[in-house]
N, C-alpha and C positions, 0 to 999 in steps of 0.2 A: 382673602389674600391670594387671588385668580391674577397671574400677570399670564400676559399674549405676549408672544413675540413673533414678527411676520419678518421672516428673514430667516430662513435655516442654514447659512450657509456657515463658514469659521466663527466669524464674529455671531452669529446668533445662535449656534447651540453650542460657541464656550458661554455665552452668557447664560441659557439657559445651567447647563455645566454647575457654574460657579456661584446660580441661586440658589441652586439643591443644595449645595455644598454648605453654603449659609446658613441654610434655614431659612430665604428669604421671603418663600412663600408656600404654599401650601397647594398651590395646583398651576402649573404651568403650561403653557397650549403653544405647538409649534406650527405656525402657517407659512406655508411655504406655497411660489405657481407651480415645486414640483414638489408635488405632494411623496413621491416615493423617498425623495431627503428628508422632509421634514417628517415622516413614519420612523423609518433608519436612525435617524437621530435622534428623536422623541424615544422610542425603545432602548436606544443603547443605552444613553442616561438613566434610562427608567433601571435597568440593571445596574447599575451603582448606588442607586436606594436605599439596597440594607446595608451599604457600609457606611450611610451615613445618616440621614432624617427622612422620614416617610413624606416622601413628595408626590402626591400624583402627577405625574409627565408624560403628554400624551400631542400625538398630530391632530387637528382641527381645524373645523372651519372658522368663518367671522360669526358666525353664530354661537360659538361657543367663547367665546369673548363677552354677553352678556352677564352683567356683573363683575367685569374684570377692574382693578382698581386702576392698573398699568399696564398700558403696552409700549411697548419695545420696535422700533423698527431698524430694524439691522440689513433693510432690503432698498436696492439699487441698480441703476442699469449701468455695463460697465462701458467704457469707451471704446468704441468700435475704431476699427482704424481710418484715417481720412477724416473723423467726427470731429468738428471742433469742440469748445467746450460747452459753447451761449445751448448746443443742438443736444448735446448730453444734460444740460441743466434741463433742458425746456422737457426731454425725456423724463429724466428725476421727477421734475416737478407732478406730472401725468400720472406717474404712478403712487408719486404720496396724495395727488387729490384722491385719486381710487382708494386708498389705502387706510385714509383717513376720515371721507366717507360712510366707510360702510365700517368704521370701527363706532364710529359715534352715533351708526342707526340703531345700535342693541345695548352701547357703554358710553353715555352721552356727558357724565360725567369723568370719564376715564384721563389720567393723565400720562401724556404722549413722553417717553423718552427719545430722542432722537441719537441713532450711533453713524450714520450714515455720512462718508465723505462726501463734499468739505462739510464737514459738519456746522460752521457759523452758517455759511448762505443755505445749507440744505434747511437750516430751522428755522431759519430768516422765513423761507419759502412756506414751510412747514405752516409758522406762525400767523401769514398771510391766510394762505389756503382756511384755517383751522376758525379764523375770523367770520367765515362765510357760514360756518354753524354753530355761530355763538359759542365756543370755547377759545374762553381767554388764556392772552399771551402768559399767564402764572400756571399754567399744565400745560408748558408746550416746550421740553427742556431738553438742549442739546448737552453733548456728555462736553462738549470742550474741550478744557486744559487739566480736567481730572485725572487724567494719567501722567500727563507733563507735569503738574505739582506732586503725585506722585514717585515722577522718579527724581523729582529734584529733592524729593524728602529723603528717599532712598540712598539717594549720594552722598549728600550731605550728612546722613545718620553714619556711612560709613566710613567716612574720613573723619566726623566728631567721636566716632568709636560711642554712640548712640544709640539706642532702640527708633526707627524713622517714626514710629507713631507719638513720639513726642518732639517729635521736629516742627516746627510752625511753621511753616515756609509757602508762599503760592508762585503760581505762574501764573500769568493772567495776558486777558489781550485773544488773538489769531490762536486757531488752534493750528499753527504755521510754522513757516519761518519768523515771522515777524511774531511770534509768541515775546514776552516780559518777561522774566526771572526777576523778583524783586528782592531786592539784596538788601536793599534798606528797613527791613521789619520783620526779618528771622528772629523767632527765639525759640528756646531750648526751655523747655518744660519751664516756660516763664521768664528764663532768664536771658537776657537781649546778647543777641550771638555774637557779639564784639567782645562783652564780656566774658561768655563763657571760653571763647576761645585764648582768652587771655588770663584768667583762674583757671583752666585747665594745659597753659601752657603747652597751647597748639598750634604750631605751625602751620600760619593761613596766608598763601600769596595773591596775588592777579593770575600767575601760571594754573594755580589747582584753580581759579573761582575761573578763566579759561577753558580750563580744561571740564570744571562741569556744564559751564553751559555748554558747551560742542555735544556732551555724554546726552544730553538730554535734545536739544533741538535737533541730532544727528540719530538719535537712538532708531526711530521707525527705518530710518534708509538703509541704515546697518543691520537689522532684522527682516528687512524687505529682501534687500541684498541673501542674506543667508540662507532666510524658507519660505518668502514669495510673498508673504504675510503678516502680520499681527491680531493677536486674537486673543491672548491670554491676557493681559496687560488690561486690557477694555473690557475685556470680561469680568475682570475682577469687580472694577470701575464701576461697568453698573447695576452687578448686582452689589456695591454697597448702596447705589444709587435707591435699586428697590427696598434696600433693608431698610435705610432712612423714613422713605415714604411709606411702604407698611407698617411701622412702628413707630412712625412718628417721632424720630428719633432726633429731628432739628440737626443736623450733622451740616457742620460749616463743608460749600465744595464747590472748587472752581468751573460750575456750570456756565454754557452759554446760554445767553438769554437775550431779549430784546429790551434794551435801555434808548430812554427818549432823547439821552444826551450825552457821552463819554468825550470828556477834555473836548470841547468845544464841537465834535461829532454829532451830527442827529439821526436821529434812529439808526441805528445800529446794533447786530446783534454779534457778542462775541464773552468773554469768560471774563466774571469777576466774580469770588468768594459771594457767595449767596446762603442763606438757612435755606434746607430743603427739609420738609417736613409732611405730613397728611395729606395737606391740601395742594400742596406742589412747592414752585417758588413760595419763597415765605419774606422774601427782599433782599435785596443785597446789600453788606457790610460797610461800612467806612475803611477805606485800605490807607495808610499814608503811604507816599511815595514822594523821592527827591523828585529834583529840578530832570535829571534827566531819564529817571522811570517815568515820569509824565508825558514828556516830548515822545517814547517810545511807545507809552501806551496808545498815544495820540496817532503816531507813525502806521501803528498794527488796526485802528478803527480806520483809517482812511484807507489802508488797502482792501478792508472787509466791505467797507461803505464804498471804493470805485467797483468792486465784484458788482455788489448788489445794484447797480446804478446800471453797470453794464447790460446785465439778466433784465432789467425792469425796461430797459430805453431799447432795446434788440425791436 
């Protein structure tokens, strides 16, 4: 249970963070290009150990990734100013080939988590690059709409007056603007959310179903807005991510993925409900959705699919 993660910055040692906190694995390795971050952070966590599960957490190279079941990459180059975006991709791209490379000369089987914005086209990219050393698109998994189903669980747990881990609800689609909220195949610990809402005599309009999607497609900008950042939220995310895959625990989760066809889209990589299990992807779900969750869904693959069309034709 050895997870790597190459990227020490917020997002990669809250996630380290939040796999200790877990239990989600048993030895965790922080690489960073500045090794003095990912020591400092690799140690400080390590000091939160005995209050919670014996993890060894420590800074390392790509050679200590040998035998690791998962890596993490939470590592990216940010946009310089004047940088268009095709010249920031074409950057990304460089260093997830490095990255990726020499994770799979010592862990050839190893399965790639992707946390890296934009996260669809980073794993689009990802899953290309990862093609050129035989590791298939089913260990090559971007986190998504796992925090956006998240907080729509979230919401909706608290206005159902709910515990949200029995809220059924996904998001799916861009992990964007153009993200889906599907409102047509909520249920409540079984019970279809029309009903329950109505044996529980709950006041449910357009204003509050409004007002959660804003809560949710608005959330990051409003957190960005306040401390520059998001980190905890993603963190959580994937260390259930890793809990799933080291335990094999099949945990349904709106990962992105590469699918060969979404509502008339071809190849495209972007979030639908998937089992994540051992071996990684494990397939993705049947979802029903109306006439116009579909068109939407359709809407959010065609802007993921001109991104990637753009980056490929530069």
């Amino acid at each position: 249970m050895k997870v790597g993660i190459v990227g020490s910055g917020l997002v990669g040692a809250t996630s380290a963070y939040a796999i200790m906190l877990r239990k989600a694995a048993n030895e965790i390795v922080l690489i960073d290009v500045d090794e003095k971050r990912a020591i400092a952070e690799a140690a400080d966590i390590q000091h939160a150990v005995p209050f919670a599960f014996e993890t060894a957490v420590y800074a390392g190279s790509y050679d200590d990734l040998r035998d690791a079941k998962i890596v993490v990459i939470a590592a990216g180059a940010s946009q310089k100013p004047g940088e268009t975006r095709l010249n920031l991709m074409d950057r990304n791209a460089s260093i997830f080939y490095d990255i990726i490379s020499k994770v799979v000369k010592v862990a050839p089987n190893v399965i790639f988590l992707i946390a890296t914005n934009p996260v669809d086209i980073i794993t689009h990219i990802s899953i290309t690059i990862a093609k050129q050393f035989d590791v298939p698109a089913s260990r090559i998994i971007g986190t998504g709409t796992t925090l956006d189903t998240a907080r729509f669980r979230a919401l909706l747990g608290k206005i159902l007056g709910v515990d949200s881990q029995n809220v059924h609800a996904y998001v799916i689609g861009e992990h964007g603007d153009s993200e889906v909220l599907t409102w047509s195949n909520i249920d409540i610990g079984g019970v279809a959310f029309e009903d329950f809402i109505e044996f529980r005599n709950i006041g449910f309009n357009e204003k509050i179903k409004e007002e959660i999607d804003n809560g949710i497609r608005k959330a990051a900008y409003k957190i960005i807005q306040g401390k520059g950042s998001t980190y905890y939220g993603i963190g959580g995310a994937i260390a259930k991510l890793v809990d799933g895959i080291n335990r094999d625990n099949r945990a349904v989760m709106t990962v992105s993925t590469f699918m060969e066809e979404v509502e008339g889209v071809k190849d495209v990589t972007l979030s639908l409900p998937h089992i994540i299990g051992g071996e990684g992807d494990l397939g993705v779900l049947p979802i029903r959705l109306n006439v116009k969750e579909k068109s939407l869904l359709k809407k959010s693959a065609l802007i993921i699919r001109s991104k990637i069309d753009e980056y490929e034709k530069k």
